[in-house]
C-alpha positions in Angstrom: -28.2 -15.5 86.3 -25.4 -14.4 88.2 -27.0 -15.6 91.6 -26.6 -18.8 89.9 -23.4 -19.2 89.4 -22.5 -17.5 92.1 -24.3 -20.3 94.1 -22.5 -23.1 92.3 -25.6 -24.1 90.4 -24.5 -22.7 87.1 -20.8 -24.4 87.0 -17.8 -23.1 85.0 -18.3 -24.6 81.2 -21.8 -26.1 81.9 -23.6 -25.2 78.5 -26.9 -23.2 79.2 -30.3 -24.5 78.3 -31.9 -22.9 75.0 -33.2 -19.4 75.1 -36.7 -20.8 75.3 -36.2 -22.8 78.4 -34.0 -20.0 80.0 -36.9 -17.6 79.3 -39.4 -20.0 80.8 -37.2 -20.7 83.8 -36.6 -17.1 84.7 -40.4 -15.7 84.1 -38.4 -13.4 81.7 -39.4 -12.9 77.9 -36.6 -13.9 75.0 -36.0 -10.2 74.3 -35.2 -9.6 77.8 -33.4 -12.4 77.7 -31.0 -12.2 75.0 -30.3 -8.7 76.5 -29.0 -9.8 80.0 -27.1 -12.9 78.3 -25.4 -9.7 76.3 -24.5 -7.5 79.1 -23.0 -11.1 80.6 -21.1 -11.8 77.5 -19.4 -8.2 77.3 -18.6 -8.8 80.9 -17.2 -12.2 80.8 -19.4 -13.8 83.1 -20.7 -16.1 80.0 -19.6 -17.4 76.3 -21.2 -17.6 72.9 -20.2 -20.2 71.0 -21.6 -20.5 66.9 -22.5 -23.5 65.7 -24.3 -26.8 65.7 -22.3 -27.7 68.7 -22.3 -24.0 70.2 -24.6 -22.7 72.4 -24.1 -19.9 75.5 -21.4 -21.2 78.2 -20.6 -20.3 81.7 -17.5 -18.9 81.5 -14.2 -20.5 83.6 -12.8 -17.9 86.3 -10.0 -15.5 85.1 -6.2 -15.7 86.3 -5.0 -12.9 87.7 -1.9 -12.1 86.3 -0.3 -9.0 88.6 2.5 -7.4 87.0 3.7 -5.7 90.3 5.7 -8.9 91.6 8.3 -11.4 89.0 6.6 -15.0 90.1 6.3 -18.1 88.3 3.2 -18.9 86.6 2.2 -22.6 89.3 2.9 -20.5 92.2 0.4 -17.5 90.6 -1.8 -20.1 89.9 -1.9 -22.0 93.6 -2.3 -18.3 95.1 -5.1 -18.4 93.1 -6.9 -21.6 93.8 -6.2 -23.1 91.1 -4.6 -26.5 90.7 -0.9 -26.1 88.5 -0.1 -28.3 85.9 2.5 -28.2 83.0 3.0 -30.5 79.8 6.8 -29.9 78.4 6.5 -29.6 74.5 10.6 -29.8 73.9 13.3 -28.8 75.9 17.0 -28.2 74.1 20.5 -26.7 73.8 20.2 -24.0 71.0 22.4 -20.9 69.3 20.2 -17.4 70.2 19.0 -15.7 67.9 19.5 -11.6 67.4 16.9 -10.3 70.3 17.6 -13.6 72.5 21.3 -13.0 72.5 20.3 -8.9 72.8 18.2 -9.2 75.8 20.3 -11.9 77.3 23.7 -9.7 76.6 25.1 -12.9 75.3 27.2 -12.6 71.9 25.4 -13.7 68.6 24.7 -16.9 68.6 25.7 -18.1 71.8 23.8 -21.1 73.5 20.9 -21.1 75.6 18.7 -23.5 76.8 15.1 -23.3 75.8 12.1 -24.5 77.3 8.3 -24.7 75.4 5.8 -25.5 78.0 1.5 -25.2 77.9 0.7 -24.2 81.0 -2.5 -25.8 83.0 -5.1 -24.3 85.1 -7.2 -27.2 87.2 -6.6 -29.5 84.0 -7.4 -26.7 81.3 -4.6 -24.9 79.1 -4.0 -21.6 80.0 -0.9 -20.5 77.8 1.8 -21.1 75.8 5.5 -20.3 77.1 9.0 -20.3 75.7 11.5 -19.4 78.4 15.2 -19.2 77.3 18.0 -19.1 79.6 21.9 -18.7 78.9 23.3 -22.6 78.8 26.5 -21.7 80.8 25.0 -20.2 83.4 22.5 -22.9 84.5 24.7 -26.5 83.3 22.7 -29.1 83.6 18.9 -27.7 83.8 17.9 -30.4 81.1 18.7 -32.9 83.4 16.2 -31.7 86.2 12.2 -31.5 86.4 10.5 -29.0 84.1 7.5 -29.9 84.8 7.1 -27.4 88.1 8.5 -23.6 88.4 11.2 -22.9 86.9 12.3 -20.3 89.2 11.8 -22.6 92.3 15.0 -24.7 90.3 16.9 -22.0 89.9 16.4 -20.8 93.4 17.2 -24.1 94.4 20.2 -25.5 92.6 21.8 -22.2 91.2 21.2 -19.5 93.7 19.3 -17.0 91.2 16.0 -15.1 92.1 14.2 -13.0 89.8 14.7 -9.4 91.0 13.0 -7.5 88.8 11.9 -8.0 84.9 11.0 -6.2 81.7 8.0 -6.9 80.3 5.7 -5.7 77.2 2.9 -6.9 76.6 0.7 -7.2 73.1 -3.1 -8.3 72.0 -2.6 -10.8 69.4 -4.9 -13.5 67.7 -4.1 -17.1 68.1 -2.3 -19.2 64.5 -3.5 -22.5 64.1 -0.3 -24.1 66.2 -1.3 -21.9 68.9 -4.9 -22.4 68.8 -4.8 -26.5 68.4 -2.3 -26.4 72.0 -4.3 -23.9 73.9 -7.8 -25.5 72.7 -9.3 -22.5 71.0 -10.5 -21.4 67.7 -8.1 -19.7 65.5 -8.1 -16.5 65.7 -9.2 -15.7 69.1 -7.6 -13.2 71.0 -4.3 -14.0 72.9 -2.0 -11.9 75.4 1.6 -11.9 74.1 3.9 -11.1 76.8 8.1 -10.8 76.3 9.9 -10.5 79.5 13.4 -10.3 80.3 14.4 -11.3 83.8 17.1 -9.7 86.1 19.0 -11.1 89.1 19.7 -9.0 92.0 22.7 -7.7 90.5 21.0 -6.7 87.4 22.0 -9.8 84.9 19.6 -10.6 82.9 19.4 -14.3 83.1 15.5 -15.3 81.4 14.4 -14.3 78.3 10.9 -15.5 77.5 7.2 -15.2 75.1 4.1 -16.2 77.2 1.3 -16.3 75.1 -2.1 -16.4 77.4 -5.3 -17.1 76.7 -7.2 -13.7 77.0 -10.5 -15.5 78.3 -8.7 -16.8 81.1 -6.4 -14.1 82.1 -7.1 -10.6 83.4 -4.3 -8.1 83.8 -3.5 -6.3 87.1 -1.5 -3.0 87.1 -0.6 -1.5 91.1 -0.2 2.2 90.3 1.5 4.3 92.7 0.2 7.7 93.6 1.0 11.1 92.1 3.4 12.2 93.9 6.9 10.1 93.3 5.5 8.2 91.0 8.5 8.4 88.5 10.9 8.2 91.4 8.8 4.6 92.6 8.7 3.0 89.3 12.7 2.9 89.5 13.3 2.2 92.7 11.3 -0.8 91.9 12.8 -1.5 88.2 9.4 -2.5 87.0 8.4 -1.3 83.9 5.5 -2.0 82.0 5.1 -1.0 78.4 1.5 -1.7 77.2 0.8 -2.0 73.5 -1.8 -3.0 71.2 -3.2 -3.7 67.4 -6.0 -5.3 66.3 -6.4 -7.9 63.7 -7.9 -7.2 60.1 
């Protein structure tokens, strides 16, 4: 099984034939069968769908998202092979809320511009972001692209580069909004991650919630060795604070 899709003839999302024919195909019995397609399941490699429409699924490659460098999510994605797309859901002039205006350092209330996008992977959504940035810092974003990198525009027309960010990162299941955008069931899992963004002075100048899909996304940690390992993690102001609950 895994020589074929390895090969290319067993595509990413190309339903699998029935357990019968499988078994046939592969001189294998059902028994042996449903194990192998198990150990595939656990590992990713495939997808079980219930159902009348269901059936067993080749599984689409993962995203790598490495939390050792601040990039935007297109230019992760090109590294990556993958072709970067973007719908914008709404873009707006708001007041921030409590944690907004906290993370920002803004003062209750003060205005930011926000920006909900779903992110695309070769054509297929891949999450969910709101990004919220301090309106008098960056006049005039809603008049420019969205559709690309974010950072790339302010790079471009405001002279800010992400030096370093705060993130934390949760395993939560997908609401019904989040589901119907991201095109899976309710309830499956989702990786919530809240990041605050520095510039190279140390203002935090991005505020943002990511939710990704979990079966598109793996998670890639660089950990320095033993010794000056405290002494690395600030030098390069990356922290990383893991957390985790699972749903009833």
């Amino acid at each position: 099984m895994l020589e074929l899709i390895a090969s290319g003839s067993l595509e990413p999302g190309q339903r699998l034939g029935s357990e019968r024919e499988l078994a046939s195909d592969l001189g294998v019995s059902r028994s042996t069968l449903r194990q192998a397609l198990g150990v595939l399941e656990q590992s990713g490699v495939v997808r079980r769908v219930p159902g009348r429409g269901g059936g067993t699924f080749v599984s689409r490659a993962k995203i790598e998202r490495d939390l050792s460098s601040v990039v935007g999510v297109p230019a992760l994605l090109r590294a990556q092979g993958f072709t970067a797309g973007s719908r914008v859901i709404s873009a707006s002039i708001m007041g921030a809320d409590d944690a907004t205006a906290a993370a920002l350092e803004l003062e209750p209330g003060g205005l930011v511009t926000e920006i909900v996008r779903i992110r695309l992977a070769d054509g297929s959504p891949v999450s969910l972001e709101h990004a919220r940035l301090p309106a008098s810092r960056f006049p005039g974003l809603l008049e420019l692209p969205l559709g690309g990198s974010v950072y790339e525009l302010l790079d471009e027309h405001y002279g800010v580069r992400p030096a370093e960010a705060l993130e934390r990162i949760e395993a939560v299941s997908a609401g019904p909004d989040e589901a119907s955008v991201l095109d899976i069931t309710t309830g499956a899992p989702l990786l919530s991650i809240t990041r605050t963004a520095k510039d190279a002075d140390g203002v935090p100048f991005e505020f943002s919630h990511d939710l990704f899909r979990a079966d598109r996304t793996r998670i890639l940690v660089r950990t320095p060795g033993a010794a000056g390992t405290a002494d690395s993690a600030r030098a390069r102001g990356r922290l990383v604070d893991l957390q985790a609950w699972s749903a009833p």
